[in-house]
N, C-alpha and C positions, 0 to 999 in steps of 0.2 A: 114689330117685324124688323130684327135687325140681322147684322153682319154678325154678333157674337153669344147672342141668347134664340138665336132662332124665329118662329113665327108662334105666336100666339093669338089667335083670330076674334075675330071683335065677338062676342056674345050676345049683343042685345037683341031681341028680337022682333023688333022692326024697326024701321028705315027712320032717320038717319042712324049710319053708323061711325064710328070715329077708329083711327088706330094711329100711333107713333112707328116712325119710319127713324133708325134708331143707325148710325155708324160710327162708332164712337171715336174711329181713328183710320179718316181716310188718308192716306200718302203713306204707309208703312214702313216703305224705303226711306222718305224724308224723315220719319218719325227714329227708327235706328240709324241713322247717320247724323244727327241732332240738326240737321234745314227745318225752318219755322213753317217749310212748305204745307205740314202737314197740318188736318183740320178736325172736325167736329161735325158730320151733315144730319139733321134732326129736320123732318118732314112731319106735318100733323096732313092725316086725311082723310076725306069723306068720301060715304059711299051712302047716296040720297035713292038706292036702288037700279043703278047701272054702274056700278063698279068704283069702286076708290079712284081717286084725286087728290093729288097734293091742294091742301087749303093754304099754308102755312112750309115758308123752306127756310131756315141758316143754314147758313156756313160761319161755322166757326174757326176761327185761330189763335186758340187760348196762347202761343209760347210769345205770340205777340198784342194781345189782348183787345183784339177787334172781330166783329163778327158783324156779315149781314145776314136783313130779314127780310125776305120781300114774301108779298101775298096777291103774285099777279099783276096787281096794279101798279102797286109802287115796292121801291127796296131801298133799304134805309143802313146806313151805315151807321156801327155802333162802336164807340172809342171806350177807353178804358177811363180817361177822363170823365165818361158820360155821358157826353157830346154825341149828337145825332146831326146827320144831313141825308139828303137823299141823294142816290146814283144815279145813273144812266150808263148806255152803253154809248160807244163813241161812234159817230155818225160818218165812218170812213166809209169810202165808196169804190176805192178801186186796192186791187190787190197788190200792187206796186207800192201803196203806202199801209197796207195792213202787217199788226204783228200777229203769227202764227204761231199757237201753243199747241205741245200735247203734252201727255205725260211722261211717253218714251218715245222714243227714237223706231219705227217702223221696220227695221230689220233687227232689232232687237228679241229676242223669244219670247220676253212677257207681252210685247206688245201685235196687235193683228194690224194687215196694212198692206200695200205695193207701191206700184207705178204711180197713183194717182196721188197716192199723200206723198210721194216724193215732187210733183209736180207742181201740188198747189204750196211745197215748200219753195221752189224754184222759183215761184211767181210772187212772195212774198215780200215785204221789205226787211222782217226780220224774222227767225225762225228760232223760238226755245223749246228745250222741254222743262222736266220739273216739274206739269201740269198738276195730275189730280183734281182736286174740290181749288188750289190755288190758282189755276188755270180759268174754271169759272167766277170766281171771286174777283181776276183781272178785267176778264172782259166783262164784269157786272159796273165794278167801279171805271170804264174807261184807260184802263193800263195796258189792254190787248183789244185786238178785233174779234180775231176767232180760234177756238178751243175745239179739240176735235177728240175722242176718246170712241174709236173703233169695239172694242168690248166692255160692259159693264154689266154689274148687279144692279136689281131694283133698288136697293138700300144708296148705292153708289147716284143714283139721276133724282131718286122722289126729292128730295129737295133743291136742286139747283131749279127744276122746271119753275116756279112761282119766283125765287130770288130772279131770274135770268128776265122773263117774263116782266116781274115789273119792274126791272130796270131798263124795258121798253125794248129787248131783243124776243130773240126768240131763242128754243132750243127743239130740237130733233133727231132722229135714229139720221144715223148717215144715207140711209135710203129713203130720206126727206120723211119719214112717218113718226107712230108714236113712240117714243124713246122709252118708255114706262114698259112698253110690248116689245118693242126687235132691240132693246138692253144694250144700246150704241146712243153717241154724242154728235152733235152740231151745236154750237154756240155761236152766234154773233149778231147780226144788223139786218134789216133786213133789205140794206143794197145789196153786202156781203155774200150772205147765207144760200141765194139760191145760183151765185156763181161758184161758189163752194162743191155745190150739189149737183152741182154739170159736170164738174168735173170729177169727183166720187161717182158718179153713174158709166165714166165709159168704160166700155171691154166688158163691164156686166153680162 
């Protein structure tokens, strides 16, 4: 199931079932402007007879030769040297000291958005874009608090969920549900996350 070959559906015929969740080159804009921002998101997932599940997420960033793995539980940072450690997300608690990523800029055309993500940009301590798969990658390793990506494809979220996950956040549709169904972002803590989601909820 990817961004550039299409879907190809698991065959076997009965349960369990396995498939690769395939984006070969998430940040497109970063990847033609030559920023390292761009990545690699490869998903393995099961469907034990109620519907696929990321088992297995990377995020990769080959132009700088590190990628994480996480599988819910834990996520593990991979160097080029070799060298492994594990992540976490950073245990920030208030918005006045959190850093706010997205990918664009909310009045921008590619990107969807209003009042609200201008708000919880107001309330932040720093606010970049540049996000993409880079945006989750920060807040997996502790570099950012929260990541926010208002539209996406299934290819674009099946793996961050288990990286994000177990690096002991969470992730969700900006309408607090499942991200995998309403194909939107939440990333961070879970002080963060549901002051995040108060504010994406009003004027709804």
């Amino acid at each position: 199931f990817g961004e550039e070959y299409g879907i190809k559906e698991a065959r076997a015929l009965q349960y369990p079932k396995y498939r690769w969740i395939l984006d070969p080159i998430d940040g497109t804009r970063a990847f033609i402007t030559n920023a390292f921002h761009f990545g690699t998101l490869i998903a393995v997932e099961k469907d034990s007879g109620e519907g696929f599940r990321p088992m297995i997420g990377v995020i990769s960033h080959p132009h700088v030769g590190v990628w994480l793995m996480g599988d819910g539980k834990k996520t593990e940072l991979h160097l080029r040297d070799g060298s492994v450690r594990e992540e976490h997300v950073r245990d920030t608690e208030r918005f006045e000291d959190a850093t706010l990523l997205v990918t664009s800029h909310w009045t921008t055309p590619e990107q969807k958005g209003g009042h609200q993500l201008q708000e919880l940009i107001d309330k932040a301590k720093l606010y970049r874009t540049w996000g993409d798969c880079f945006g989750y990658f920060s807040v997996a390793t502790g570099g950012a608090d929260i990541m926010i990506d208002p539209d996406l494809n299934y290819w674009d979220v099946a793996a961050l969920v288990p990286v994000i996950e177990g690096a002991g956040g969470a992730l969700v549709s900006t309408n607090g549900g499942n991200p995998l169904k309403e194909l939107s972002a939440v990333a961070s803590n879970k002080h963060l996350l549901p002051k995040v989601l108060q504010v994406l909820e009003k004027d709804r």
